[in-house]
N, CA, C and O atoms as CSV, one atom per row, in Angstrom:
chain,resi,resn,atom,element,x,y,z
A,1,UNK,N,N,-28.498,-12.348,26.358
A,1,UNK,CA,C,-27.398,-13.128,25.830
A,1,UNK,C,C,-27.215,-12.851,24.334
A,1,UNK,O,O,-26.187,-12.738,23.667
A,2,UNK,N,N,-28.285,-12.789,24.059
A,2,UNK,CA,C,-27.958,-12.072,21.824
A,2,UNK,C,C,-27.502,-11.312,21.784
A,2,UNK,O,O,-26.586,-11.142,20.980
A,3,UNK,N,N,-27.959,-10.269,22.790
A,3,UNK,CA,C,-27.283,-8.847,22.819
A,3,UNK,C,C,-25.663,-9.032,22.672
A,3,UNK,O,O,-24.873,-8.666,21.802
A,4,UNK,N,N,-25.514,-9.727,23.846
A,4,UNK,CA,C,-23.350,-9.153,23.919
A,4,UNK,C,C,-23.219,-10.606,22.770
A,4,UNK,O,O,-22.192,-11.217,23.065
A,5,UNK,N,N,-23.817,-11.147,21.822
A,5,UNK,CA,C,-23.515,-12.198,20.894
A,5,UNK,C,C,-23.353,-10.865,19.700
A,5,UNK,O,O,-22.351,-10.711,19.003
A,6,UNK,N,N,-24.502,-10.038,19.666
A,6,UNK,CA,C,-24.439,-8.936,18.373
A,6,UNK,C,C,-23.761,-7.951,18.636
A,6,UNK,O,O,-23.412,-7.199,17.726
A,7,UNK,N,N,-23.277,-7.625,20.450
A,7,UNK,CA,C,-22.320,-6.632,20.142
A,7,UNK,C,C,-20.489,-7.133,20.104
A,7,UNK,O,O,-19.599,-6.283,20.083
A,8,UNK,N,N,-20.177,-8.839,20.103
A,8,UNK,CA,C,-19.495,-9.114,20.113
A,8,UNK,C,C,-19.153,-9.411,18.414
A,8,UNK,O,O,-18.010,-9.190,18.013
A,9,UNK,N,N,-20.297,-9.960,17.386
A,9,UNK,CA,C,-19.896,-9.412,16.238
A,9,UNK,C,C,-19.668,-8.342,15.579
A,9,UNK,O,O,-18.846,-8.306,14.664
A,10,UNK,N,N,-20.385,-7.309,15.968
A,10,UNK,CA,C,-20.168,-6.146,14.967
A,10,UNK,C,C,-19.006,-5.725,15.725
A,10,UNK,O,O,-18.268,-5.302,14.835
A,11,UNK,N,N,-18.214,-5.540,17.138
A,11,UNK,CA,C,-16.834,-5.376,17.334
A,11,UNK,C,C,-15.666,-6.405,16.568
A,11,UNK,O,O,-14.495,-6.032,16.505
A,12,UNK,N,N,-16.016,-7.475,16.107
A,12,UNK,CA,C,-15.283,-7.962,15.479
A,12,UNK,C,C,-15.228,-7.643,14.229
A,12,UNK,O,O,-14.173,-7.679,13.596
A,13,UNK,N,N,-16.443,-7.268,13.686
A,13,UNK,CA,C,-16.656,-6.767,12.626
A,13,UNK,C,C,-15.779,-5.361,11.948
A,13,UNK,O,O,-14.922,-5.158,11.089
A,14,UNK,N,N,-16.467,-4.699,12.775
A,14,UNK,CA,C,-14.963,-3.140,12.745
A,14,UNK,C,C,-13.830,-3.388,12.959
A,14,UNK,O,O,-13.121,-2.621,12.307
A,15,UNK,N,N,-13.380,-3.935,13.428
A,15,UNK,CA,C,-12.037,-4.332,13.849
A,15,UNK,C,C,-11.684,-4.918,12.652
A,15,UNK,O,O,-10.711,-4.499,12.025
A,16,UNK,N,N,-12.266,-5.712,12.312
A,16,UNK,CA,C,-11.262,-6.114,10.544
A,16,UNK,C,C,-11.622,-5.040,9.404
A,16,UNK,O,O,-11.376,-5.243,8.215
A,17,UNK,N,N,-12.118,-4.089,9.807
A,17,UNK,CA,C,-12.467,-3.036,8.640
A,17,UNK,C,C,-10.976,-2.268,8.480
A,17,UNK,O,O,-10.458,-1.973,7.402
A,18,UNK,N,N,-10.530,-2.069,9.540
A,18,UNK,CA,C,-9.269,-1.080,9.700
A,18,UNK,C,C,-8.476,-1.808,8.659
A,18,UNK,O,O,-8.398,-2.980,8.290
A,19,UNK,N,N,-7.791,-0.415,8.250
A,19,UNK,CA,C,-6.793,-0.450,7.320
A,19,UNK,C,C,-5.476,0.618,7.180
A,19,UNK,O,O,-5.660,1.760,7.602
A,20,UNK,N,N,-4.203,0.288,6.619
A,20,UNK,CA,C,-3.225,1.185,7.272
A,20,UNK,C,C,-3.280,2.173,6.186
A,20,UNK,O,O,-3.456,1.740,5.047
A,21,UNK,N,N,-3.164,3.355,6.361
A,21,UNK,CA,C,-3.349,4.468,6.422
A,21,UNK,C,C,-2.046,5.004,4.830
A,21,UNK,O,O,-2.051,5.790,3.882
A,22,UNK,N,N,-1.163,3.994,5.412
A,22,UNK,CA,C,-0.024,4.805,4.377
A,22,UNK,C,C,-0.273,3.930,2.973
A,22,UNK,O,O,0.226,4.491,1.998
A,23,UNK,N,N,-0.850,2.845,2.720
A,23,UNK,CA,C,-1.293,1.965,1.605
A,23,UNK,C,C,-1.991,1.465,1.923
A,23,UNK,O,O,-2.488,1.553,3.045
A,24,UNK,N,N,-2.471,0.347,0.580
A,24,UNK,CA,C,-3.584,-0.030,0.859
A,24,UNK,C,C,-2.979,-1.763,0.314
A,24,UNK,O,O,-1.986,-1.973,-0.383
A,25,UNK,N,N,-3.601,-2.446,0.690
A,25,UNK,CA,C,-2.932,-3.706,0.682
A,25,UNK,C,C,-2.695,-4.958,1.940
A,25,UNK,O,O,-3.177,-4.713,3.046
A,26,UNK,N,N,-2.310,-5.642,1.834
A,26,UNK,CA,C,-2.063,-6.683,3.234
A,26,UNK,C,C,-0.537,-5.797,4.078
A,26,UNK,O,O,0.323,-5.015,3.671
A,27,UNK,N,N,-0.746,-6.244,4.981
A,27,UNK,CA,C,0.732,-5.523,5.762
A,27,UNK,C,C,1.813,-6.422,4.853
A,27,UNK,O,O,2.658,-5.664,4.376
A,28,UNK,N,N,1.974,-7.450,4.576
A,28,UNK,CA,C,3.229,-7.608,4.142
A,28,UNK,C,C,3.387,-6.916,2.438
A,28,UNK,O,O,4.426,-7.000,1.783
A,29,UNK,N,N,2.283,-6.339,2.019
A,29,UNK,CA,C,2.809,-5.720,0.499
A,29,UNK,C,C,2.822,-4.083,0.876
A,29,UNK,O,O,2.923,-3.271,-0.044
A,30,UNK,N,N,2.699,-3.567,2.480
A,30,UNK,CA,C,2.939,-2.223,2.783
A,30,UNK,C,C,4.379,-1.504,2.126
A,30,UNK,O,O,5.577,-1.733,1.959
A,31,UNK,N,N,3.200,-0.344,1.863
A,31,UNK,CA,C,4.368,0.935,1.502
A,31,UNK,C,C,4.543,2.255,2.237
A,31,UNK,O,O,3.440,2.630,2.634
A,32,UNK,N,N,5.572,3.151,2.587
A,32,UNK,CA,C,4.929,3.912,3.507
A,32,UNK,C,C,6.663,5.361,2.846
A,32,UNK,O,O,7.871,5.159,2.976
A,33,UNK,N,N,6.069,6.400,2.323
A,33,UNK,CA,C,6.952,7.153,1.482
A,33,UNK,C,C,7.297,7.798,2.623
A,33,UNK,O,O,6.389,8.322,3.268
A,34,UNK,N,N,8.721,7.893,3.118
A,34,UNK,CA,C,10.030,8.366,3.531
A,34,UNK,C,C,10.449,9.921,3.429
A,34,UNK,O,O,10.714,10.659,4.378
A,35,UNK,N,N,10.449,10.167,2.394
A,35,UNK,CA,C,11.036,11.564,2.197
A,35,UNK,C,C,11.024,11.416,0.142
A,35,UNK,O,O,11.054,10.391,-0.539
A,36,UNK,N,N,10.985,12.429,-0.166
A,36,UNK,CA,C,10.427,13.078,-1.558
A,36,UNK,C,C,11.268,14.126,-2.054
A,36,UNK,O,O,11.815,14.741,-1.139
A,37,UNK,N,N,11.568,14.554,-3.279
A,37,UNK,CA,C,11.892,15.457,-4.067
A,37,UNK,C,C,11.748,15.538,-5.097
A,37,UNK,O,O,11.168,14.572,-5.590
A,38,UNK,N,N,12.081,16.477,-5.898
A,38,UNK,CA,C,11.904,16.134,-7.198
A,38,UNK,C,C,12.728,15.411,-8.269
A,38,UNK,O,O,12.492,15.291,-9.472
A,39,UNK,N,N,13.896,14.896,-7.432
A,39,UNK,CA,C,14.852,14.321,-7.848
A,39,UNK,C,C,15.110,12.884,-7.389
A,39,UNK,O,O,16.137,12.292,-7.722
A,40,UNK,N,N,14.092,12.289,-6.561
A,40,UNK,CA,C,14.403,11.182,-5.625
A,40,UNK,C,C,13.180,11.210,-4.610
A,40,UNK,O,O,12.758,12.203,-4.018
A,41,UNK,N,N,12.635,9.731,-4.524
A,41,UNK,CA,C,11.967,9.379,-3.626
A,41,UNK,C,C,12.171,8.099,-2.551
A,41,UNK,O,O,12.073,6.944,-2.965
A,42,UNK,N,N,12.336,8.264,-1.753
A,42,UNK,CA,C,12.706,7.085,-0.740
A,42,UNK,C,C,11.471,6.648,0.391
A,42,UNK,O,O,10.832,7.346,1.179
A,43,UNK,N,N,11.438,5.252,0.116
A,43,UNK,CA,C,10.237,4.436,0.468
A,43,UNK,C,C,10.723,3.473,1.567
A,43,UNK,O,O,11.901,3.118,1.609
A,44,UNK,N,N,9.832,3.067,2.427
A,44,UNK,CA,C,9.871,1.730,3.166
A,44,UNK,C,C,8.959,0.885,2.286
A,44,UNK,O,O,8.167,1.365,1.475
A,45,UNK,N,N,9.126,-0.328,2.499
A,45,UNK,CA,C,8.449,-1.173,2.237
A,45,UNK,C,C,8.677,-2.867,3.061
A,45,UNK,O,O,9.798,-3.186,3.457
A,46,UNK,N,N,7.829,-3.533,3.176
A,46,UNK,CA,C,7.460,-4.479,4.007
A,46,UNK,C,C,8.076,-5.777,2.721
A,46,UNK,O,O,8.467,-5.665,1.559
A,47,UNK,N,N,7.945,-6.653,3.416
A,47,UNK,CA,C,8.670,-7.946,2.493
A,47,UNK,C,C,8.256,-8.182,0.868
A,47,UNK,O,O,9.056,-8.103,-0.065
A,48,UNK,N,N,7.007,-8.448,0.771
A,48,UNK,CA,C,6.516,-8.692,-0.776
A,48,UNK,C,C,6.108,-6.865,-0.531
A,48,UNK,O,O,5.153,-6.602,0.200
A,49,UNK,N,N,6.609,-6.137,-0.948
A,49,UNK,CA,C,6.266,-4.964,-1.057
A,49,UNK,C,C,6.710,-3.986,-2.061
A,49,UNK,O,O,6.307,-2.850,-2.311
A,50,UNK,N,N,7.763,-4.805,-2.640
A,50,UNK,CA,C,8.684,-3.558,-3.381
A,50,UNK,C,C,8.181,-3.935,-4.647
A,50,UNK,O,O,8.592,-2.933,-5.232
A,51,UNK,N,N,7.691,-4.502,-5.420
A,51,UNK,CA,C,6.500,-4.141,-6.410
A,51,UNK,C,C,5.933,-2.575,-6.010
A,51,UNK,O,O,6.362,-1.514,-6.464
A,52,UNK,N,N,4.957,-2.748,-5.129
A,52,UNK,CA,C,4.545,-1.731,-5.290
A,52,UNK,C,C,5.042,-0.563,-5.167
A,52,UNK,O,O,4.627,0.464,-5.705
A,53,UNK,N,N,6.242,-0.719,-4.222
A,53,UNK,CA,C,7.131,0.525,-3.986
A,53,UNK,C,C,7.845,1.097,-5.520
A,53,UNK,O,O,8.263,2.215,-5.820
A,54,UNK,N,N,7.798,0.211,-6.069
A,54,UNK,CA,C,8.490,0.540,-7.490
A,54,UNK,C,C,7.619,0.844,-8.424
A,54,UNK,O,O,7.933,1.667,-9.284
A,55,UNK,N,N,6.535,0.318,-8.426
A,55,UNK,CA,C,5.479,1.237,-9.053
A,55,UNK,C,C,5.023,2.647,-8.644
A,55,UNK,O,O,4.639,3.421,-9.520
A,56,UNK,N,N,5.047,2.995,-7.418
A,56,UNK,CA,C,4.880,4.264,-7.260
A,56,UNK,C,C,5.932,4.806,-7.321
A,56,UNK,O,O,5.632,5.962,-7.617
A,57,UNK,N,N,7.745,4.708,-7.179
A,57,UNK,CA,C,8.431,5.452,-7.694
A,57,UNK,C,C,8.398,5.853,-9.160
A,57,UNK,O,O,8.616,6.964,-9.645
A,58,UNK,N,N,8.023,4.517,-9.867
A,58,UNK,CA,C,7.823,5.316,-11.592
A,58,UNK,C,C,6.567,5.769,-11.766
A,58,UNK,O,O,6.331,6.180,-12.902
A,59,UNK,N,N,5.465,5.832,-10.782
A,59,UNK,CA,C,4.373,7.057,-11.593
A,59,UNK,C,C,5.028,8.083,-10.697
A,59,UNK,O,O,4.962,9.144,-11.318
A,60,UNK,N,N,5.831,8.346,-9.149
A,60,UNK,CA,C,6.002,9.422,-8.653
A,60,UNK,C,C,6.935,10.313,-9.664
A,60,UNK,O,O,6.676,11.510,-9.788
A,61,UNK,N,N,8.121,9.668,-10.453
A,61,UNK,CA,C,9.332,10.015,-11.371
A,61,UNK,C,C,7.779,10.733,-12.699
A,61,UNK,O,O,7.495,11.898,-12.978
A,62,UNK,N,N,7.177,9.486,-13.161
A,62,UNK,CA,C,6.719,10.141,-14.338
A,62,UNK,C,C,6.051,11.201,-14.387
A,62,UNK,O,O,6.037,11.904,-15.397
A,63,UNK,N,N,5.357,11.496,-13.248
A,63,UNK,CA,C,4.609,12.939,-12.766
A,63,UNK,C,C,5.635,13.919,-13.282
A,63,UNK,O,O,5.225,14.867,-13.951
A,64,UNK,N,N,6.922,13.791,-13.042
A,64,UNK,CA,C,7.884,14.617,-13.156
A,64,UNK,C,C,8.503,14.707,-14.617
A,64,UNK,O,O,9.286,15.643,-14.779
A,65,UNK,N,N,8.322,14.059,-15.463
A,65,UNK,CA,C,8.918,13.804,-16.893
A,65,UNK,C,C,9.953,12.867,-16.661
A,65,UNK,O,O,10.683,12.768,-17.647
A,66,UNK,N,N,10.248,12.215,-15.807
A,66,UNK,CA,C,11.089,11.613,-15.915
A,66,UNK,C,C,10.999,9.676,-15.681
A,66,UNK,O,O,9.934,9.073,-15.810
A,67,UNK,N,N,12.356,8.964,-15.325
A,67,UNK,CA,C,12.115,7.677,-15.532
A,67,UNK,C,C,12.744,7.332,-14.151
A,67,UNK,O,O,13.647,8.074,-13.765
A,68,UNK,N,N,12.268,6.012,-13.153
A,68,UNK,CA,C,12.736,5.829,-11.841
A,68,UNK,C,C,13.801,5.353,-11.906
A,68,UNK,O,O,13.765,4.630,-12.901
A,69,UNK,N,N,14.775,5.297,-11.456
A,69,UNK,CA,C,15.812,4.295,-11.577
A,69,UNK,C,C,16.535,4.013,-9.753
A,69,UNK,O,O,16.943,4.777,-8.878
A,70,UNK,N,N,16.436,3.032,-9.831
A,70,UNK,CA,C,16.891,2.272,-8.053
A,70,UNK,C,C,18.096,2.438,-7.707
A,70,UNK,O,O,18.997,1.829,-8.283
A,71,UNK,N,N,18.358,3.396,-6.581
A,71,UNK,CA,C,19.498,3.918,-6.410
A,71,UNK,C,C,20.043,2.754,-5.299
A,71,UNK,O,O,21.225,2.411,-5.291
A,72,UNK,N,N,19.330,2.351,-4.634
A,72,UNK,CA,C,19.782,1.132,-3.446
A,72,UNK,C,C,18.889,1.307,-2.238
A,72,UNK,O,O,17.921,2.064,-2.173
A,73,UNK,N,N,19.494,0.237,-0.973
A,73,UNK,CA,C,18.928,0.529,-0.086
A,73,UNK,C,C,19.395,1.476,0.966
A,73,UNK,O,O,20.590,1.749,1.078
A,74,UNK,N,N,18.556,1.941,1.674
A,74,UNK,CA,C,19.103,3.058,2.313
A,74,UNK,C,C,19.583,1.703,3.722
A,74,UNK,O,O,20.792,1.569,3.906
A,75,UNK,N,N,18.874,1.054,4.362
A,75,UNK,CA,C,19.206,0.207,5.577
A,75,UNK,C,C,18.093,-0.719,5.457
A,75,UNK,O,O,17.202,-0.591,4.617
A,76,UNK,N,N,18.173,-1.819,6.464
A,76,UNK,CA,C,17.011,-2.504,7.014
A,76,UNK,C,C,16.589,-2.357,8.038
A,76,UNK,O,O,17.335,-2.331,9.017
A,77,UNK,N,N,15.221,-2.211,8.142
A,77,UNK,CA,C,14.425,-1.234,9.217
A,77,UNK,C,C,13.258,-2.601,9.721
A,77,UNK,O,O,12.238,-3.038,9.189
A,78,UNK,N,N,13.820,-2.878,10.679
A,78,UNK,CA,C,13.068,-4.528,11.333
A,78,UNK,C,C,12.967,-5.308,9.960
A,78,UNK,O,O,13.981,-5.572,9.314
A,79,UNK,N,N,11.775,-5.641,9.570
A,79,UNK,CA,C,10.999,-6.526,8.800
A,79,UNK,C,C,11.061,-5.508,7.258
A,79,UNK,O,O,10.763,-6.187,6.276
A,80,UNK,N,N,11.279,-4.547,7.045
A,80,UNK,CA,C,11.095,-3.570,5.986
A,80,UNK,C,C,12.514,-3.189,5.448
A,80,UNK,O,O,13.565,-3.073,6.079
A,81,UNK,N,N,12.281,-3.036,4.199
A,81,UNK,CA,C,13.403,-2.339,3.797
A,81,UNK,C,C,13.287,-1.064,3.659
A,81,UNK,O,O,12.135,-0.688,3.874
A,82,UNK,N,N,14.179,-0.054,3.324
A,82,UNK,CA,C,14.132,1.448,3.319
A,82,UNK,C,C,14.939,1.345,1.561
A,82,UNK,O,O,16.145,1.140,1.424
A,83,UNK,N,N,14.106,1.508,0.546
A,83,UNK,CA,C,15.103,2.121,-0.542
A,83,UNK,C,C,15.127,3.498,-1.326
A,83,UNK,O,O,14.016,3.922,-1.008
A,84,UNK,N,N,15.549,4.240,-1.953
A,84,UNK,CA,C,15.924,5.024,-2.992
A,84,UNK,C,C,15.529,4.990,-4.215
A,84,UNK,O,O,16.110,4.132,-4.880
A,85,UNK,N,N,14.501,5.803,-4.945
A,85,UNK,CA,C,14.554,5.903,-6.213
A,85,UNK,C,C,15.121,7.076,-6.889
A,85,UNK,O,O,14.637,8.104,-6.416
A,86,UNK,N,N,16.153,7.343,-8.022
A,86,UNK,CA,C,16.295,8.557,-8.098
A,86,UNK,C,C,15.323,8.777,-9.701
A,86,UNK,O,O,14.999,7.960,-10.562
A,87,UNK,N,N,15.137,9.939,-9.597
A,87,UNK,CA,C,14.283,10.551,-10.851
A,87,UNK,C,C,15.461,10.988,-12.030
A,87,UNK,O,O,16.183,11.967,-11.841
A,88,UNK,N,N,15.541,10.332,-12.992
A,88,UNK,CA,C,16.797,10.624,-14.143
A,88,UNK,C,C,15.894,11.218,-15.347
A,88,UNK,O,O,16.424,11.566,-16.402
């Protein structure tokens, strides 16, 4: 009986280890990059998310010499938005 008690924690255990792959964060501050150039980057992002989405468009822009500026949204994608940064 301890046994499937210790193999029923450490499966619970791993199971909250997982984490999503495209950021790092709670699912609702997820980010997950769209498509890229050197002129524009377009992101999803999850509800409280676009903080971070906007922080990585201005270090993705500053990599480049340049400054992010929010071109809009591309659509709403379920629960996420889809937006545009362009690199000026």
């Amino acid at each position: 009986m301890k046994k499937c008690w210790v193999l029923i924690a450490v499966g619970l255990f791993l199971s909250g280890c997982q984490q999503n792959v495209k950021s790092s964060g709670t699912a609702y501050e997820e980010i997950e990059v769209m498509a890229r150039s050197e002129r524009s980057v377009t992101i999803r992002f999850a509800e409280f998310g676009r903080a971070r989405a906007e922080s990585y468009a201005a270090d993705f822009c500053a990599a480049e010499g340049r400054t992010a500026s929010f071109d809009g949204f591309e659509k709403k994608f379920g629960m996420s938005d889809i937006g545009t940064w362009r690199c000026d």
